[in-house]
C-alpha atoms as one frame of an Amber mdcrd trajectory, in Angstrom:
protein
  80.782  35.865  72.900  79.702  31.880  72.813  76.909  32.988  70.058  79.620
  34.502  68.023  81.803  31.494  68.037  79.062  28.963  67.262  77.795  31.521
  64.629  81.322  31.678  63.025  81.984  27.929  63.128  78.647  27.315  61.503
  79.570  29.550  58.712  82.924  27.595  58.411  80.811  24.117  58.143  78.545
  25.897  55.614  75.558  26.314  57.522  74.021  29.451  55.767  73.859  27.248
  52.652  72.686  23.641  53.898  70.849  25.023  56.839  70.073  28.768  56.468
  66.306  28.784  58.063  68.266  28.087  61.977  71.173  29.350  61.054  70.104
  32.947  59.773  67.725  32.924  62.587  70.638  32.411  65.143  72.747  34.848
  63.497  70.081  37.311  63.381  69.198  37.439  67.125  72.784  37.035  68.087
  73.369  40.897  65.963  69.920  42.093  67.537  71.196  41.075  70.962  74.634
  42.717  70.546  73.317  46.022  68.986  70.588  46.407  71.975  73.626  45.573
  74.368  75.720  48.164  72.381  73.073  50.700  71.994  71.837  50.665  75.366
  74.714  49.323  77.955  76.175  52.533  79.719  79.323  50.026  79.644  79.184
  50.518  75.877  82.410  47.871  75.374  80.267  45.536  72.701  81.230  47.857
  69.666  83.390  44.857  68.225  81.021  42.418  68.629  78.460  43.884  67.334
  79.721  45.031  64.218  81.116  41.631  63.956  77.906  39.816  63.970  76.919
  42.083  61.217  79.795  41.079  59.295  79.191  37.256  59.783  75.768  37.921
  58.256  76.923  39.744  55.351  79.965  36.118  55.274  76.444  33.947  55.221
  74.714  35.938  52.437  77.745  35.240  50.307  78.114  31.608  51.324  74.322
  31.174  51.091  74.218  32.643  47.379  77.720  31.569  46.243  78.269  35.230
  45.566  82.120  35.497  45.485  81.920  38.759  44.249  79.976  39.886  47.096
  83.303  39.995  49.264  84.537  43.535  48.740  80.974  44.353  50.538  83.428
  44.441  53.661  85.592  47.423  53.116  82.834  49.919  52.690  81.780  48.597
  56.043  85.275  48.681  57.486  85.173  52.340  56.291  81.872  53.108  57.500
  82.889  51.566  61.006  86.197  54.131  61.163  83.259  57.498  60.283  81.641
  56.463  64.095  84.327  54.500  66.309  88.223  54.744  66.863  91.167  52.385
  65.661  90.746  50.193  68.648  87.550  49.364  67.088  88.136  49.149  63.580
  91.441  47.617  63.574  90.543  44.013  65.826  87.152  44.154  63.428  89.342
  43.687  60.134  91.312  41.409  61.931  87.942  39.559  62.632  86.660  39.794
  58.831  89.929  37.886  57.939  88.907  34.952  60.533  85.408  34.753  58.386
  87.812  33.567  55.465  89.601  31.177  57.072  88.011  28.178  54.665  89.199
  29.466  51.611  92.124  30.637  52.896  94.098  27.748  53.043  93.005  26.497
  49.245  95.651  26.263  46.421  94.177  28.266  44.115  92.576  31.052  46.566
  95.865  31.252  48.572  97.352  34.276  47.078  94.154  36.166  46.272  92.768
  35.554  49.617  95.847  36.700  51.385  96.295  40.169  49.225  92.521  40.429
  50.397  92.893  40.436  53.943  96.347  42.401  53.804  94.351  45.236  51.495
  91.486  44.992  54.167  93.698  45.384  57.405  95.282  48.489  55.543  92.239
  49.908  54.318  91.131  49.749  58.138  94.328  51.235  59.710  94.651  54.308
  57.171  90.752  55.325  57.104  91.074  54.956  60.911  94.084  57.661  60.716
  92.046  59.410  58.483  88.962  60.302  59.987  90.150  60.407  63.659  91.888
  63.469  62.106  88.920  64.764  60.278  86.986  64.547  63.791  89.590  66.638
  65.226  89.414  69.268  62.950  86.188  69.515  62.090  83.289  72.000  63.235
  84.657  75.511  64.304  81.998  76.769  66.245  81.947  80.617  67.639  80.831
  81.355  71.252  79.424  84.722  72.372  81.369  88.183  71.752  79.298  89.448
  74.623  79.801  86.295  77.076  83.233  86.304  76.317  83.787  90.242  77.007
  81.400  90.175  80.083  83.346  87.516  81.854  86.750  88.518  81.060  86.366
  91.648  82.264  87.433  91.632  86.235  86.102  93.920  88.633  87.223  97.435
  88.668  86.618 100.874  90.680  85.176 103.184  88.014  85.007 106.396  90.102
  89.243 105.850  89.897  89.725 104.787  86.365  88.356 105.825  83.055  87.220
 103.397  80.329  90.701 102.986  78.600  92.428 102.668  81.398  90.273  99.577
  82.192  90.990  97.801  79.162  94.549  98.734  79.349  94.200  96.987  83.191
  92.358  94.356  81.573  95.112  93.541  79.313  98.170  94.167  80.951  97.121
  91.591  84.061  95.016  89.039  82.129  97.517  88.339  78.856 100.537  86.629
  80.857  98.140  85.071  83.432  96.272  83.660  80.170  99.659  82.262  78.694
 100.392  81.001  82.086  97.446  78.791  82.192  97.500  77.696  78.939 100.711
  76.305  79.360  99.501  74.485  82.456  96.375  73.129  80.884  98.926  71.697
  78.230 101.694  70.420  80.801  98.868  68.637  82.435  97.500  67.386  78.965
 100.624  65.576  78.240 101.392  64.435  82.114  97.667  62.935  82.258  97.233
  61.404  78.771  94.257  63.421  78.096  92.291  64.538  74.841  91.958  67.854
  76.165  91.804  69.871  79.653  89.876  73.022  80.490  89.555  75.435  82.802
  85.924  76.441  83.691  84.801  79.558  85.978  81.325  80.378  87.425  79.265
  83.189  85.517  76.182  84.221  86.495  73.553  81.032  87.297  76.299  78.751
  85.397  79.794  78.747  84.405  82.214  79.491  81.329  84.848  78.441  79.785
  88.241  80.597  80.771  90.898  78.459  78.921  91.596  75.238  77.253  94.143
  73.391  75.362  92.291  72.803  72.317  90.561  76.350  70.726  87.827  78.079
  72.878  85.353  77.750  69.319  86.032  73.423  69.379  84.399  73.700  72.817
  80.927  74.538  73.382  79.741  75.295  76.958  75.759  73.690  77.783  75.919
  74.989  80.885  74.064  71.823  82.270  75.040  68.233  83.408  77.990  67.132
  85.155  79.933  70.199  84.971  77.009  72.076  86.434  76.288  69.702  89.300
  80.223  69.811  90.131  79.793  73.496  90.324  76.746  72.898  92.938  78.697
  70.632  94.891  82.092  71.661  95.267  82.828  68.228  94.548  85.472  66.230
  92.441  83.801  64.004  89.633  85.268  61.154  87.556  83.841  58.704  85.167
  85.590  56.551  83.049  82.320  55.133  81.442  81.209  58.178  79.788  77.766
  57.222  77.850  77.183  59.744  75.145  73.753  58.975  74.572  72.512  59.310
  78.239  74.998  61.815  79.912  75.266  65.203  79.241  79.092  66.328  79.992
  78.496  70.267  80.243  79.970  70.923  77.194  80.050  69.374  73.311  83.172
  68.976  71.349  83.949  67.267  68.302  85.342  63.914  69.831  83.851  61.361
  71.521  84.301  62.084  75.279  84.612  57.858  77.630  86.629  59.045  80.578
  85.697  62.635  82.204  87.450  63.963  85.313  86.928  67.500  87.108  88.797
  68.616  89.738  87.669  72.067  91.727  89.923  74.595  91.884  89.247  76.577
  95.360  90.252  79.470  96.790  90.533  78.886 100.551  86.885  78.035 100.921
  85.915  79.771  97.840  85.040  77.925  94.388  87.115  79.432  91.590  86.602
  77.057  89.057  87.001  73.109  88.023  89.806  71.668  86.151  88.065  69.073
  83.918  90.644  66.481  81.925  88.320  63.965  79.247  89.343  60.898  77.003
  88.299  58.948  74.433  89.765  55.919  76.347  87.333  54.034  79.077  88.575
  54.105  82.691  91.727  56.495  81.263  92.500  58.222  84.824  93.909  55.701
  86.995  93.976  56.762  90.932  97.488  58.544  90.629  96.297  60.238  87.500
  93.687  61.988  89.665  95.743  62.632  92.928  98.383  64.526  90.346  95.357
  66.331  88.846  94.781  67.734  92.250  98.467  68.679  92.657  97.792  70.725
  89.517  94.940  72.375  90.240  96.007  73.414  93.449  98.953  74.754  91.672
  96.298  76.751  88.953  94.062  78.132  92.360  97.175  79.972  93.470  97.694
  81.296  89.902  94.002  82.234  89.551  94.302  83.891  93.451  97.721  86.182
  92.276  95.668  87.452  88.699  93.077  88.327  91.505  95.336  90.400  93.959
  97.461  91.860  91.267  94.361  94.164  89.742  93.618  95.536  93.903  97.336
  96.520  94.151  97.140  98.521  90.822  94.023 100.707  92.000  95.753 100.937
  95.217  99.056 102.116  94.315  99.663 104.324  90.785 103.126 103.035  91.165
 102.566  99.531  90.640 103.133  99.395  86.817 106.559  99.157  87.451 105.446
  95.837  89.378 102.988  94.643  86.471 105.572  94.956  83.471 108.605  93.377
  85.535 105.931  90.446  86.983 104.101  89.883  83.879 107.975  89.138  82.261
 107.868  86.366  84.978 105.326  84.831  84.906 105.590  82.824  81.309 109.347
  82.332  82.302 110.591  78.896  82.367 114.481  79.372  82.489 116.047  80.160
  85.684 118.820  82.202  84.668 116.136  83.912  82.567 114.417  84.688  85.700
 117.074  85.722  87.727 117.910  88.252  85.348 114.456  89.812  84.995 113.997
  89.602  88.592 117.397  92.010  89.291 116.550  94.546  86.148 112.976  94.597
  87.848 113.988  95.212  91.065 116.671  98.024  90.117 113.879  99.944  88.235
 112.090 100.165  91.865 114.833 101.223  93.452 118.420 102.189  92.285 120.746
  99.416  94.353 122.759  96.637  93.620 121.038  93.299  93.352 121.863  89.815
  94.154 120.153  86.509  93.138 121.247  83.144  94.882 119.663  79.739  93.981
 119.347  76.925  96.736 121.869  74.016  96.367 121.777  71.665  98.614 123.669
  73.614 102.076 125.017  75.576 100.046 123.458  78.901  97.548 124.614  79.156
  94.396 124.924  82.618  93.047 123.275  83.349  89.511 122.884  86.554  88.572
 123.900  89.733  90.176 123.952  93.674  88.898 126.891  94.577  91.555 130.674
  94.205  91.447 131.886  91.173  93.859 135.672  89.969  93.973 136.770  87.042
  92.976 134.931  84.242  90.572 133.287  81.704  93.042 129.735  81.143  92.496
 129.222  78.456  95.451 128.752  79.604  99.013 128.099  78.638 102.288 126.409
  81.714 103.719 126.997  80.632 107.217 128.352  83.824 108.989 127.023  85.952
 106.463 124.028  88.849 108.031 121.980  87.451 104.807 121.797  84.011 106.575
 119.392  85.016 109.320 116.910  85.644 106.544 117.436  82.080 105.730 117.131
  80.951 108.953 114.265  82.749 109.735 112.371  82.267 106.312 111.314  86.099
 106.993 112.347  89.163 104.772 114.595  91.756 106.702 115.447  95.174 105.816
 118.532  96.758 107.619 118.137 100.770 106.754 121.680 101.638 108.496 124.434
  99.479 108.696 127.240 101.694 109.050 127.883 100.192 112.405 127.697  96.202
 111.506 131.292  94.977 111.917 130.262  91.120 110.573 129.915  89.983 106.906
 127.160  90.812 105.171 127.442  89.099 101.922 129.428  85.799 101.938 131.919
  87.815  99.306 133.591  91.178  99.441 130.748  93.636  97.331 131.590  97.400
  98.282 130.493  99.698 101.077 127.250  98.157 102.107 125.152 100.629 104.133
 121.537  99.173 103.804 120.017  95.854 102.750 116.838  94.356 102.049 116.982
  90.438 101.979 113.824  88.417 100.630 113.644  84.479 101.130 111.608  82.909
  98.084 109.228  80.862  99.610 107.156  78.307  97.739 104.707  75.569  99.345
 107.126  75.967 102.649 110.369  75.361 100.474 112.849  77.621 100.023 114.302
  77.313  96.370 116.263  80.888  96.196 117.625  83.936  98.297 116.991  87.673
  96.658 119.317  90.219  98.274 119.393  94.057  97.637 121.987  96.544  99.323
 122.555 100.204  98.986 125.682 102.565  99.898 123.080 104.714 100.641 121.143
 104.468 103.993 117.269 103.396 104.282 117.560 103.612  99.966 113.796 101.576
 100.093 110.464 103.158 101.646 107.195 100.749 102.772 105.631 100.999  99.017
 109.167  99.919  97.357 109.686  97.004 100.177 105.999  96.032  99.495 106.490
  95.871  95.702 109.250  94.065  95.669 107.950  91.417  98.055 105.279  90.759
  95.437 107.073  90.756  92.716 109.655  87.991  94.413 106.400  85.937  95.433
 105.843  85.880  91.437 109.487  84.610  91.123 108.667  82.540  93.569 106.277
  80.976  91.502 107.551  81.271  88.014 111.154  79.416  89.735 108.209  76.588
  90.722 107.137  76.724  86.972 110.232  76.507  85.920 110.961  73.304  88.168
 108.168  71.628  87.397 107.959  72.086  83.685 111.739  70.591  83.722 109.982
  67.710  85.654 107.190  67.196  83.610 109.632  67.216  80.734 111.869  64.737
  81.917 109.319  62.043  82.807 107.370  62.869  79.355 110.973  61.823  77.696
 112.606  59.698  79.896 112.486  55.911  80.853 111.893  56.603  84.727 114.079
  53.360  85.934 117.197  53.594  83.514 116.768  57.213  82.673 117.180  56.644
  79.052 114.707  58.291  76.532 111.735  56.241  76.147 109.978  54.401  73.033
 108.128  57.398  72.364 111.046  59.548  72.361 113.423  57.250  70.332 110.396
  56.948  67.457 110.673  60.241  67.089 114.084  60.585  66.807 114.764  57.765
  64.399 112.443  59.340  62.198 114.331  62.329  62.303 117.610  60.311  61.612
 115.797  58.631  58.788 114.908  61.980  57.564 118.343  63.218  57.385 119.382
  60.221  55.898 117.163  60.793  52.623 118.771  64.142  52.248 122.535  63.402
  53.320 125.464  60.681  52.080 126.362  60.263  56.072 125.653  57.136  57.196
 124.227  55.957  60.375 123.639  53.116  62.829 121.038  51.748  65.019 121.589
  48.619  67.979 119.046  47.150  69.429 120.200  44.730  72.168 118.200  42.985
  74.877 119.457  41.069  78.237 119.375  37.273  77.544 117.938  34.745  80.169
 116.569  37.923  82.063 113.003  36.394  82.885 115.368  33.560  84.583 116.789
  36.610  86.572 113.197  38.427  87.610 112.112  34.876  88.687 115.713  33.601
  90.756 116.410  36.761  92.379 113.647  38.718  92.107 112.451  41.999  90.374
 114.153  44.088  92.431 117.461  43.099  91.607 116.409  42.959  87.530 115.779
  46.344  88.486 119.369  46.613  89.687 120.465  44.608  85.879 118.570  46.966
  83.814 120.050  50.126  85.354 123.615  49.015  85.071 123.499  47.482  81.714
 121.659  51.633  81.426 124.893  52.686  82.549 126.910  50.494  80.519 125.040
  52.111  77.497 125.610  55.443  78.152 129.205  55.507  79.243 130.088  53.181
  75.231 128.498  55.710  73.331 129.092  58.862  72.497 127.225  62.386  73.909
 125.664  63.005  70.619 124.318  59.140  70.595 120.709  58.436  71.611 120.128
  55.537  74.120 116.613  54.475  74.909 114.905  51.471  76.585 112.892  50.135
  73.776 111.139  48.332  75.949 111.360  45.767  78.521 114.530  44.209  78.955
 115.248  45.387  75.020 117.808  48.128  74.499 118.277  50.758  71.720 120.674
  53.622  70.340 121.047  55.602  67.303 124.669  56.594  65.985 124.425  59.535
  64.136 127.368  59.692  61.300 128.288  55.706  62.301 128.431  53.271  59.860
 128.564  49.620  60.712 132.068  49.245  61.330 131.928  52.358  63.652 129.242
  50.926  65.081 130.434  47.867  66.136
């Protein structure tokens, strides 16, 4: 960095012109040490500087030659620099270019030229950046192998018991949700990491394949060697966030430049299933956390690789379990609980004719959403302490009561008919308990083994989907949401002033926008601590939300600095 400055300030003092045999020479091995440093370092964090010292010998040509004219030399190589490397490259480098006029900025006559020179330059460098980090996106659709594709997509079946199109009706019936399913993981994890793209690879044969990912299966080509293929031998997690393109192989080629790459295995008990690989363009872009929530995730996509396994066995063991299939596979892409609740009862009335009950965890207390019987009264709260149901609770185990004509105690917390048998599932997930299925009959043992068995699996995928559900809300929040005030976040209220600015192009309504901030609050971080700033931001939160309207958006715009848009306000309103 010292040769760059002593470089530059001899090109302010006019160097190339009254000295240019040291001067070039300096200049010269200053860009050849750079570029060997850029080329080579596995670092690779000396793009700026070396495209700068290119540009400072272009600046001493031109002073050298007193070839004014020779200036606009430096947006075809602004636009040349945005074809290879990103805006975090090409934008500081225009700001750079500018510094190399700083003589002739300041002069009377240049002033106004020289300033709609560098403004023109600094645009020219943002919107070819936009431009072509686009074009890299989209670019190059490559096509992968009908045969690979077919050979490892179709699972394992017993062809003595099936025919050929019965297989690929199996094949699609229990891979086509289970494919959604993990899609939409890859791309919750996408957003909660940060990440360019995440995929899901699976072993086949000596190597592996790609199963899903959130960017299309023909932008991804699988080499089959490098890191991927050494995680695979290991059973080990991998991260780098110093990716060199030159000198590591990845596994796999896509059309962006890949600086960060974590993989994550996704096991089976003992058993490898696959890796979970996130990448960036960004160096070092998976902090610590980053990774530990990785593993959440793919410990989350193991058990949704291990039911797509088990769900094929039950169908060649029992003919009946299409029933099980259809209801399931409405299930598992489900990310409304009501939605599921509903499913779950319709589902569980086609396997056997009863009345069904669904009851969500609250707190102490279950909250009833969705149920195909008649109950009396319109409470939806209860306290099932009492109740026969509650020893499932209690227990965490399903029970099935085939003859109850003889229980004299409460069986429902609520008055639902003559109750002769019930079947009572707890849904279980990760050793939580976030609802309560019930069935009951007026007829006596109404389920046999195969029906209980059924319907147990089928609540395990409720289960699941309810965990979905949960964590999709989650996910949502904290992509939208300022986590201390709660208040939508910068990202959140760009987007939605754009939208208001929209509208406003089309529509006569007016609107308003406040921005506030908290004055002397660096005084209160450094008196009493950032705790209780913590503590000031949150109630001037509070303060926000309860002046404004519901149809108002509050956000933290950042920092201590406050923002909300009033649709249909205008100033006066406003105020």
């Amino acid at each position: 960095m010292l040769c760059l400055v002593l470089t530059w300030i001899g090109l302010l003092k006019d160097f190339p012109a009254t000295m240019p045999v040291p001067w070039f020479s300096f200049s010269a091995a200053t860009s050849i040490a750079y570029s060997i440093l850029h080329f080579t370092s596995k670092r690779k964090k000396a793009s700026v500087e070396f495209l700068f010292s290119i540009a400072l010998i272009f600046a001493g040509i031109i002073n050298a030659l007193n070839l004014i004219w020779l200036k606009p030399v430096y947006f075809p190589l602004v636009i040349s620099a945005s074809v290879f490397y990103s805006w975090q490259t090409v934008v500081p480098l225009s700001f750079l270019v500018i510094l190399l006029r700083l003589k002739v900025l300041f002069m009377d006559k240049t002033f106004l030229e020289e300033i709609a020179f560098s403004a023109s330059l600094l645009l020219t460098a943002v919107i070819s950046s936009v431009i072509f980090d686009k074009f890299k996106k989209e670019k190059g659709k490559y096509y992968t192998s009908l045969k690979t594709i077919k050979h490892a997509a179709m699972p394992e079946t017993d062809t003595e018991s099936i025919d050929d199109n019965e297989a690929v009706s199996h094949y699609f019936a229990s891979m086509l949700k289970t494919e959604e399913e993990i899609k939409e993981l890859l791309m919750a994890i996408k957003h909660a990491v940060f990440a360019n793209s995440v995929n899901f690879f699976m072993p086949y044969q000596n190597g592996f394949m790609l199963r899903c990912s959130t960017e299309e299966k023909s932008d991804i080509i699988v080499t089959g060697k490098g890191i991927i293929a050494e995680c695979f031998k290991t059973k080990k997690a991998f991260y780098s966030g110093e990716i060199n393109e030159d000198i590591s192989e990845i596994g796999y080629i896509k059309n962006n430049k890949v600086s960060s790459i974590l993989a994550v295995p996704v096991m089976d008990g003992y058993a490898l299933t696959g890796f979970l690989t996130a990448d960036s363009s960004i160096y070092h872009a998976f902090s610590e956390p980053v990774r530990n929530t990785t593993q959440m995730f793919a410990a989350h996509l193991a058990r949704i690789v291990e039911r797509e396994r088990i769900y094929p066995k039950l169908k060649r063991d029992y003919n009946g379990l299409k029933i099980l299939n259809e209801e399931s596979s409405k299930l598992v892409s489900l990310l409304n609980l009501n939605v599921i609740a509903v499913k779950l009862c319709e589902g569980a009335e086609k396997i056997a004719s009863s009345q069904a009950f669904f009851f969500m965890a609250a707190e102490k207390q279950f909250e009833l959403i969705h149920h195909t019987g008649s109950i009396s009264g319109n409470k939806t709260s209860f306290d099932l302490k009492g109740a026969f149901i509650n020893i499932a609770v209690e227990n965490r185990q399903p029970i099935y009561m085939a003859d109850m004509k003889d229980y004299r105690a409460s069986v429902l917390p609520f008055s639902a008919g003559n109750i002769c048998s019930i079947f009572v599932i707890p849904l279980i997930y990760e050793s939580k308990l976030p609802g309560l299925f019930v069935m009951s009959s007026e007829k006596a043992d109404f389920l046999d083994t195969f029906q209980i068995e059924l319907l147990r699996v089928m609540c395990n995928q409720a289960a699941t989907s309810i965990a979905n559900a949960k964590l999709h809300t989650e996910i949502e929040k904290l992509a939208t949401t300022d986590g201390l005030t709660g208040l939508f976040n910068h990202r959140v209220f760009q987007e939605k002033l754009s939208e208001e600015l929209k509208k406003l192009s089309r529509y006569s309504e007016p609107s308003s926008l406040i921005l506030a901030d908290i004055d002397l609050f660096k005084k209160i971080n450094d008196t009493y601590g950032h705790p209780t700033g913590d503590l000031v931001l949150k109630e001037v939160s509070k303060i926000i939300r309860e002046s404004i309207r519901d149809i108002d958006i509050p956000a933290r715009y950042g920092g201590e600095e406050f923002a909300a848009i009033l649709s249909r306000t205008d100033s006066k309103g406003a105020i």
